[in-house]
Structure formats: structure tokens, C-alpha cells
DOKERO-997088 format. One record per residue (C-alpha): residue in one letter; residue number from 1; x negated, y, z. Coordinates in Angstrom, 2 decimals. Each point is the difference from the previous one (the first is absolute). Example, Ala and Ser with C-alpha at 12.3 -4.5 7.8 and 13.67 -1.06 7.14 Angstrom:
<bamis>
[bami 'A',1,[-12.30,-4.50,7.80]]
[bami 'S',2,[-1.37,3.44,-0.66]]
</bamis>
This chain:
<bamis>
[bami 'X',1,[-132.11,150.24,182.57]]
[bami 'X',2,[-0.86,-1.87,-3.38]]
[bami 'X',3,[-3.86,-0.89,-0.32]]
[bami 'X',4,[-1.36,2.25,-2.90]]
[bami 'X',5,[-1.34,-2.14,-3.10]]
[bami 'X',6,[-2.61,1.09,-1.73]]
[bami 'X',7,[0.29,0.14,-4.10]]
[bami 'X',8,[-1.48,-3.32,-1.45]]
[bami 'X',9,[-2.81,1.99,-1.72]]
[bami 'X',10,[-1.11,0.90,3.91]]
[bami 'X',11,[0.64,-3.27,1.03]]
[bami 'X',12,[-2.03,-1.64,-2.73]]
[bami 'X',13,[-2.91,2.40,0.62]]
[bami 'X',14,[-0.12,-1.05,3.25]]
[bami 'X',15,[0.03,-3.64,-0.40]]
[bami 'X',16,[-2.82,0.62,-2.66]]
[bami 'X',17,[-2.36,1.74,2.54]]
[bami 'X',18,[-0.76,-3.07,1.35]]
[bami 'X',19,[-1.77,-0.79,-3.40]]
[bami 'X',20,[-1.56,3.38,-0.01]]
[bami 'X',21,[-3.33,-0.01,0.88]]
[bami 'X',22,[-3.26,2.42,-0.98]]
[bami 'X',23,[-3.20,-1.49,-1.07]]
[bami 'X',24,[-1.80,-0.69,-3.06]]
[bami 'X',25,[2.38,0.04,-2.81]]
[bami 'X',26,[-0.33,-3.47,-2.18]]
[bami 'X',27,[1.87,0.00,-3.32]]
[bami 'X',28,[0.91,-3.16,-2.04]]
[bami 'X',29,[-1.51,-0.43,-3.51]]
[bami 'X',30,[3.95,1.25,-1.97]]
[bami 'X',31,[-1.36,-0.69,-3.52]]
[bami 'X',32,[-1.13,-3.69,0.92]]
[bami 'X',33,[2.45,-0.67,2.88]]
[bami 'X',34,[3.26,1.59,-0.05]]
[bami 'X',35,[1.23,-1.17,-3.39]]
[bami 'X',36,[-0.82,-3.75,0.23]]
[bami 'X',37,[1.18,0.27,3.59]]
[bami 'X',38,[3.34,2.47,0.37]]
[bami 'X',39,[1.29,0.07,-3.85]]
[bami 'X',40,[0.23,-4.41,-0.03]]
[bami 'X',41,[3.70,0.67,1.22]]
[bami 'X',42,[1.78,-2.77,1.10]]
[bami 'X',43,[3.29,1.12,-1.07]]
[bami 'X',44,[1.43,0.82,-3.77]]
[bami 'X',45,[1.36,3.42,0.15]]
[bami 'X',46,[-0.40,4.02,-0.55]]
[bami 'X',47,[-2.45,1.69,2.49]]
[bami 'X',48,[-2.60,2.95,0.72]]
[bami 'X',49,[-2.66,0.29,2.38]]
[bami 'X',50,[-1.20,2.41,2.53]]
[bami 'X',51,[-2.83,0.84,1.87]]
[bami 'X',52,[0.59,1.39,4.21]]
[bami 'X',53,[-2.55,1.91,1.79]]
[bami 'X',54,[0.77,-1.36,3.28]]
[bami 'X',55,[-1.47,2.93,2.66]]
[bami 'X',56,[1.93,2.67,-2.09]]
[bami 'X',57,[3.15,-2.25,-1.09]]
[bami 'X',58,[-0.31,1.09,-3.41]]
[bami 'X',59,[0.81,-1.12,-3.34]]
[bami 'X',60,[-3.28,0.74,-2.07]]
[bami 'X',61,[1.49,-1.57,-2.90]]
[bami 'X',62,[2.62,-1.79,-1.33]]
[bami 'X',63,[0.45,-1.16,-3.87]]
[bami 'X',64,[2.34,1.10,-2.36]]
[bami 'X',65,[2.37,-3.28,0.01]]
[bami 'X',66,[1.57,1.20,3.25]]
[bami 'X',67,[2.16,2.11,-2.21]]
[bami 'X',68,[1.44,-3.18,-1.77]]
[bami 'X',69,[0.55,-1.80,3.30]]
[bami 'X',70,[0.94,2.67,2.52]]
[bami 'X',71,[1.08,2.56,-2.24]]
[bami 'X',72,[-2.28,2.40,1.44]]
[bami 'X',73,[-3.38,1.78,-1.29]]
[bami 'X',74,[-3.58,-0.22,0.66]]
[bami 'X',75,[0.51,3.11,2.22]]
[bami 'X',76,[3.21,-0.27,1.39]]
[bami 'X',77,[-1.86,-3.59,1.95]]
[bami 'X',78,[-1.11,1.01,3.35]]
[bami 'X',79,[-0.14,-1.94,3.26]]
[bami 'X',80,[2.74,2.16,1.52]]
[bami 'X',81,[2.15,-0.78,-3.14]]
[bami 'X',82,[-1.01,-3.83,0.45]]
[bami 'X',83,[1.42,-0.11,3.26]]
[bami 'X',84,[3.32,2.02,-0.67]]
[bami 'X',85,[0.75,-2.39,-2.73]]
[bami 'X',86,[-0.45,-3.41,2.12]]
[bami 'X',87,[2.89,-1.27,0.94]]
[bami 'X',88,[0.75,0.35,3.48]]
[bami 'X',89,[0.94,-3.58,0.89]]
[bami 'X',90,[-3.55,-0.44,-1.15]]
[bami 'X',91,[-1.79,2.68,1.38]]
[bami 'X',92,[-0.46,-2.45,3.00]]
[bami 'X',93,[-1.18,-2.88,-1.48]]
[bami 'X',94,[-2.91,2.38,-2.05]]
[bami 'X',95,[-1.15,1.17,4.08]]
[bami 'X',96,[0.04,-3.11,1.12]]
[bami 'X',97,[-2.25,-1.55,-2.83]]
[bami 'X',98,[-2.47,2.96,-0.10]]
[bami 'X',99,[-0.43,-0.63,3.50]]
[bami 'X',100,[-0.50,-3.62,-0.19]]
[bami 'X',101,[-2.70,1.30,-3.43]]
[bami 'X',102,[-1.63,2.08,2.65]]
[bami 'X',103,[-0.27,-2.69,2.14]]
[bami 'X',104,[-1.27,-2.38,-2.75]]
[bami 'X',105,[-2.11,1.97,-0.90]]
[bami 'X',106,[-2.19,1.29,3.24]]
[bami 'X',107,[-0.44,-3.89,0.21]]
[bami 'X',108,[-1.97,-0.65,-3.05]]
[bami 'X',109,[-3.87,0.63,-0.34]]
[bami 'X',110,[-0.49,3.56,-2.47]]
[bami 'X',111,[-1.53,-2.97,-2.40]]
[bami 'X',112,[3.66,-1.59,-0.69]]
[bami 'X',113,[2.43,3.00,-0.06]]
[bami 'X',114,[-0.90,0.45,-3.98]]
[bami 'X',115,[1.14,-3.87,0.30]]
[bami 'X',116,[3.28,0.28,0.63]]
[bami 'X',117,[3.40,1.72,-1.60]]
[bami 'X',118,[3.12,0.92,2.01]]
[bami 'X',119,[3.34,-1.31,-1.30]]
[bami 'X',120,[3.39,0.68,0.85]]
[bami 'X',121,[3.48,1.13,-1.47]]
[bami 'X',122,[2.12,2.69,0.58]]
[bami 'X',123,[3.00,2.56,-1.77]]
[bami 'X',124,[-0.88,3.44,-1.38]]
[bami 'X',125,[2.96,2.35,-1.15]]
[bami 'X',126,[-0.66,1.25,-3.65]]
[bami 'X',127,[0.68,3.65,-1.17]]
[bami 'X',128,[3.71,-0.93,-1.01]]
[bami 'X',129,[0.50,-1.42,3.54]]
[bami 'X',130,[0.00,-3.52,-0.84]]
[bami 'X',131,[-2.33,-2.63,1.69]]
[bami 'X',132,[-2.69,-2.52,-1.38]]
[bami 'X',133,[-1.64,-2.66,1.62]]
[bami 'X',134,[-3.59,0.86,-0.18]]
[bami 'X',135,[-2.88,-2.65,1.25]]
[bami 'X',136,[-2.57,2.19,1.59]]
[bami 'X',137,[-3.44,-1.23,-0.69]]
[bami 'X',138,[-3.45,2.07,1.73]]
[bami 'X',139,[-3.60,-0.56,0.06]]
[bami 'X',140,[-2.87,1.92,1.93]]
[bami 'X',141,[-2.13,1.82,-2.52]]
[bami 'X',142,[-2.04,2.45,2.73]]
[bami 'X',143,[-0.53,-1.21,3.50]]
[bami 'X',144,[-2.82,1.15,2.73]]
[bami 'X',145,[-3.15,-1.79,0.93]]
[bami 'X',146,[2.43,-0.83,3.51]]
[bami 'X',147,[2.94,-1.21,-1.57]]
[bami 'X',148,[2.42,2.88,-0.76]]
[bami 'X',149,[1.93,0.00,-2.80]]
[bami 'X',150,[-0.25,3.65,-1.60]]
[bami 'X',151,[1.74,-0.81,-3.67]]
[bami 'X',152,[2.25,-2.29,-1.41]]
[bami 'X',153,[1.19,-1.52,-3.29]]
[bami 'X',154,[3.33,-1.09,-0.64]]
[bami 'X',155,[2.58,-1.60,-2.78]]
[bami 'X',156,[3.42,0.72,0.39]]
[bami 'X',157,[1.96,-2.39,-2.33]]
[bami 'X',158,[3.88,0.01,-0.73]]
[bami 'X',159,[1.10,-3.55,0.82]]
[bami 'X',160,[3.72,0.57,0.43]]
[bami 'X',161,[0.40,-2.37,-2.20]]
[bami 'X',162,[-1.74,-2.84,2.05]]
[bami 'X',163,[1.51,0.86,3.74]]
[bami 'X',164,[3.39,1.34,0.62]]
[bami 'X',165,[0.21,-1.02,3.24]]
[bami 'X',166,[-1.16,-0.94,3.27]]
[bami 'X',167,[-2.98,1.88,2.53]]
[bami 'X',168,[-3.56,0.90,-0.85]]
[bami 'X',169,[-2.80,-2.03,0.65]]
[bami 'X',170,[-3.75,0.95,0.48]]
[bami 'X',171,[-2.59,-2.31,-1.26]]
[bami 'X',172,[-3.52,0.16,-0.14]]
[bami 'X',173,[-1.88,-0.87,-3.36]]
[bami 'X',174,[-4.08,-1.00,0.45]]
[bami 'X',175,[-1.79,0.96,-3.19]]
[bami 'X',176,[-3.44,-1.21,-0.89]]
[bami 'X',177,[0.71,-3.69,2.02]]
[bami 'X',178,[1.40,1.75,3.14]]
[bami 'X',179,[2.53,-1.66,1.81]]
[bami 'X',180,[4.34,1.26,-0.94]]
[bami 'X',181,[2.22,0.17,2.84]]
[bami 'X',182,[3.08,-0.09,-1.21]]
[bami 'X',183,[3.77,1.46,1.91]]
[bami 'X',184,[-2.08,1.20,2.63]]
[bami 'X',185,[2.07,0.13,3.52]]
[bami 'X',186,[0.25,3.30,0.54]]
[bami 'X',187,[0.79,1.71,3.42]]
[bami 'X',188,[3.07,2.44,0.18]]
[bami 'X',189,[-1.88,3.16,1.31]]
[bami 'X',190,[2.66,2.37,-1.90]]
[bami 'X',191,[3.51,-1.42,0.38]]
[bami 'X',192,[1.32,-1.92,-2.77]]
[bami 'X',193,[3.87,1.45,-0.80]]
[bami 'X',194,[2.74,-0.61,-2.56]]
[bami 'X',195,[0.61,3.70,-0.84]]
[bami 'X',196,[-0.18,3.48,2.26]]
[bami 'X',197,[3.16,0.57,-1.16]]
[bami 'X',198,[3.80,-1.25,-0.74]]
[bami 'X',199,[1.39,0.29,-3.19]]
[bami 'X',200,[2.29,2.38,1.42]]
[bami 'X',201,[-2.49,1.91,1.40]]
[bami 'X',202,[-2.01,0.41,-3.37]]
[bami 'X',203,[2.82,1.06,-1.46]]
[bami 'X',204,[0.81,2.76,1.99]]
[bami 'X',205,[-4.08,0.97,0.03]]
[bami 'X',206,[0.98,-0.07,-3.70]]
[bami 'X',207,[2.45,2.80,0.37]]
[bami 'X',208,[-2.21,2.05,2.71]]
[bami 'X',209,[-2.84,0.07,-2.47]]
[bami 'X',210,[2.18,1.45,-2.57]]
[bami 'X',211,[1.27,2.79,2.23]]
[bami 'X',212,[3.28,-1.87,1.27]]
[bami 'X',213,[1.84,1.41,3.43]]
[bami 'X',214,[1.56,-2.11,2.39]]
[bami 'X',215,[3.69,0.76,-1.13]]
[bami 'X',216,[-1.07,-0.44,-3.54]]
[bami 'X',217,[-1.45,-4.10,0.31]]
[bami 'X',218,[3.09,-0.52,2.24]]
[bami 'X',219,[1.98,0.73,-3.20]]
[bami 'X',220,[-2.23,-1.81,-2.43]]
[bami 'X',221,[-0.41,-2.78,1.66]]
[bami 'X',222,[3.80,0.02,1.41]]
[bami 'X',223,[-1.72,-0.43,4.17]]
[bami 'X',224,[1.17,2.47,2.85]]
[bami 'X',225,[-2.09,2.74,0.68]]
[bami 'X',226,[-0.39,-1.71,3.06]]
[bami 'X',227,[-1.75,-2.85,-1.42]]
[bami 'X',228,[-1.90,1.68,-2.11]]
[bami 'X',229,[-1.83,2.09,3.17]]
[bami 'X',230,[-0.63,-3.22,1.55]]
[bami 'X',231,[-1.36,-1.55,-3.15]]
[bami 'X',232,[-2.30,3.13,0.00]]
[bami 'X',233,[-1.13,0.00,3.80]]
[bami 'X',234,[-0.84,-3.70,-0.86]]
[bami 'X',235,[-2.50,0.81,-2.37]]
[bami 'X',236,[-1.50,2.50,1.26]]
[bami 'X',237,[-0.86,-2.41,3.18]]
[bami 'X',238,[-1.25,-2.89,-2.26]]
[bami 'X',239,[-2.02,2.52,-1.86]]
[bami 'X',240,[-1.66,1.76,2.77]]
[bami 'X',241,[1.55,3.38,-1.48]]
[bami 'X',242,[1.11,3.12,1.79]]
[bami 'X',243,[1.40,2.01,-2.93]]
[bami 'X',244,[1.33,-0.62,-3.40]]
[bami 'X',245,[-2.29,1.61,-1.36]]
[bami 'X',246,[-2.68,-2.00,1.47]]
[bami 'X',247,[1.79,-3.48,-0.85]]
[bami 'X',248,[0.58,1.15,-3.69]]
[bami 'X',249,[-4.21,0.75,-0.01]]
[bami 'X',250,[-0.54,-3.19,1.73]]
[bami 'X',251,[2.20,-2.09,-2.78]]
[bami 'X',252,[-1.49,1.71,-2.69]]
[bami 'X',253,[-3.44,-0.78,1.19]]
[bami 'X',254,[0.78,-4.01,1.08]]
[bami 'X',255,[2.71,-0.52,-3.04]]
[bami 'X',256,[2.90,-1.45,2.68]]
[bami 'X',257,[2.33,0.67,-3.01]]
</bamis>
């Protein structure tokens, strides 16, 4: 029997437990702090930022460029949307860095974590259902007396035109004279993979979605009927699906096509 995989959005909640903790809440100082610190991008290029309640995994806000970027408005932007529209190849890569964030950042005395912004890259599918390359950028702006990090604030800029190519990298940037770590090694605690699916195999999910039988992809895509079964037993194994119906739900909430 296939091991059941949780959505990202439950994954990513719990790897951001760890960061969870109660106590007395500390915010930083956003008029002095957050636009000398998070708005000195690095990179030329479009972008909007965002602010995450971390407990809840909610979007409390998000500005009004997103629509420009993404294609999408103010309140179409929620955390489940965020994680339908990564792309699944790097689904992976964002677990394994918020993990290795969590880690970072239960290491650091309460007194630095205002000290220090999280980098790394990723791909987010637009409204159209094209990609952009978007460097994720996040700073701590409410944190406990203890260390937790309750609320975040991020920049999400379109650098597509910078990086076409090759894996994302987490880095570490120390703020106010901390030390930067930069391409942090990062464990593989969620497997790294070059796709869920064939091309084949997408493009008979394709055809399910749109209310396709069996007999009817055979013909469009000139395969046995034969084949085409198989194709479909396949992915319902590698998707941890017991129905159609579920598997259609499932790729509509993890955007496999």
C-alpha cells in the first residue's frame, strides 16, 4: 500500500510548529526597521510583499502588486493558493529549507532573530498558468519573549529574468552586522524528485480532469485502451489515490498539471 502524503500546506504547518512557541509576544519596530531592512532588495525586478501569521498559516496581507506579477488579487492570495501554485518539483526544496529556517532559527538568542532575513528562490505558477522565478525574501516582525516566531514579512520578487535554470539555494542574510551564511547545506528530510509524473501521465490527467473516459484518451492520444488503464493504475499509485475523483481533487489542490 502507497504511504499517504500529506498536502504541502499540512506539511509546512508542521515543519513550522517547531518555531511555534507561546510566551510574551515581542514585535519589531516596522516603521523604523522593516523598510531599511526588507525593501533594500538585492535584485532589479517587479515584486509585492506579504505578511504570514505563522500559528494560523494565514495571509494577513498581501499588497496590490501581486496582481501585476501573479496575475492574481489581493483576495484571491491565500496560503492554500500559495502552495497549489508552487511548482511541484519545488515543493521539496521549499520543506526542506523551512526546516533547515526552523532549525536556524531555534539556534539563535530571541535578541538576533530581528537580525537576520531568510533568502531563497523558487517557481510560482501565475493565473495564466505560466511560471516566474520569484526570489523569496522573509524577515521576523513578531516573535515571543522564548524565541517563537509568530509573524513574518516577506518580498516576493519576479527574477525570471536573472535565473532560468538550475536548483534553489537557501542563504542566510545577517542584518544590523550579523553574520550571512550563504548556500546553506541543507538536509533532504522531504525527498528531492524530478517530477511526480511522466509527461504521458500528465497528459492523460489532462484528459481525466476534463471529463475524458478511458476509450476516449485511447483515441486522442492514438494508445490501446490497454495502455491507457495501466497509465491510469500508475498514477493513482504514485499519487496515493483510490478514486478519480480523489486524484482529480488532489491535482487541483497540488497543481501536478
Amino acid at each position: 500500500m502507497s504511504k499517504k502524503v500529506l498536502p504541502p500546506l499540512n506539511q509546512a504547518k508542521k515543519v513550522w510548529e517547531n518555531i511555534v512557541k507561546e510566551g510574551k509576544e515581542i514585535n519589531l519596530d516596522i516603521d523604523l526597521a522593516v523598510y531599511s531592512k526588507l525593501l533594500n532588495i538585492m535584485y532589479e525586478g517587479d515584486f509585492y510583499y506579504w505578511i504570514l501569521d505563522i500559528p494560523s498559516t494565514t495571509v494577513e496581507f498581501v499588497s496590490q502588486d501581486i496582481f501585476n506579477i501573479l496575475g492574481y488579487t489581493q483576495e484571491e492570495f491565500t496560503s492554500s493558493l500559495f502552495f497549489q501554485i508552487i511548482h511541484p518539483d519545488d515543493v521539496p526544496y521549499f520543506l526542506n529549507f523551512e526546516t533547515k529556517v526552523g532549525e536556524f532559527f531555534n539556534s539563535l538568542d530571541v535578541s538576533r532573530i530581528f537580525n537576520y532575513k531568510v533568502r531563497y528562490d523558487f517557481r510560482l505558477r501565475k493565473k495564466n498558468g505560466d511560471y516566474v522565478q520569484i526570489l523569496h525574501q522573509v524577515i521576523t516582525i513578531k516573535t515571543t519573549e522564548n524565541g517563537g516566531v509568530l509573524k513574518t514579512l516577506g518580498i516576493h520578487t519576479d527574477i525570471s529574468h536573472l535565473k532560468t535554470q538550475s536548483n534553489p539555494v537557501l542563504s542566510f542574510i545577517g542584518l544590523d552586522g550579523e553574520p550571512s551564511f550563504l548556500n546553506v547545506d541543507v538536509s533532504t528530510v522531504f525527498p528531492l524528485t524530478k517530477g511526480l509524473l511522466t509527461n504521458k501521465e500528465k497528459e492523460i490527467l489532462k484528459l481525466l480532469i476534463e471529463g475524458k473516459q478511458s476509450i476516449e484518451i485511447s483515441n486522442i492520444l492514438s494508445l490501446s485502451k490497454h495502455t491507457i488503464l495501466n497509465h491510469r493504475r500508475n498514477i493513482l499509485a504514485k499519487t496515493a489515490s483510490s478514486t478519480t475523483a480523489e486524484l482529480i481533487a488532489k491535482t487541483i489542490q497540488e497543481g501536478w498539471v
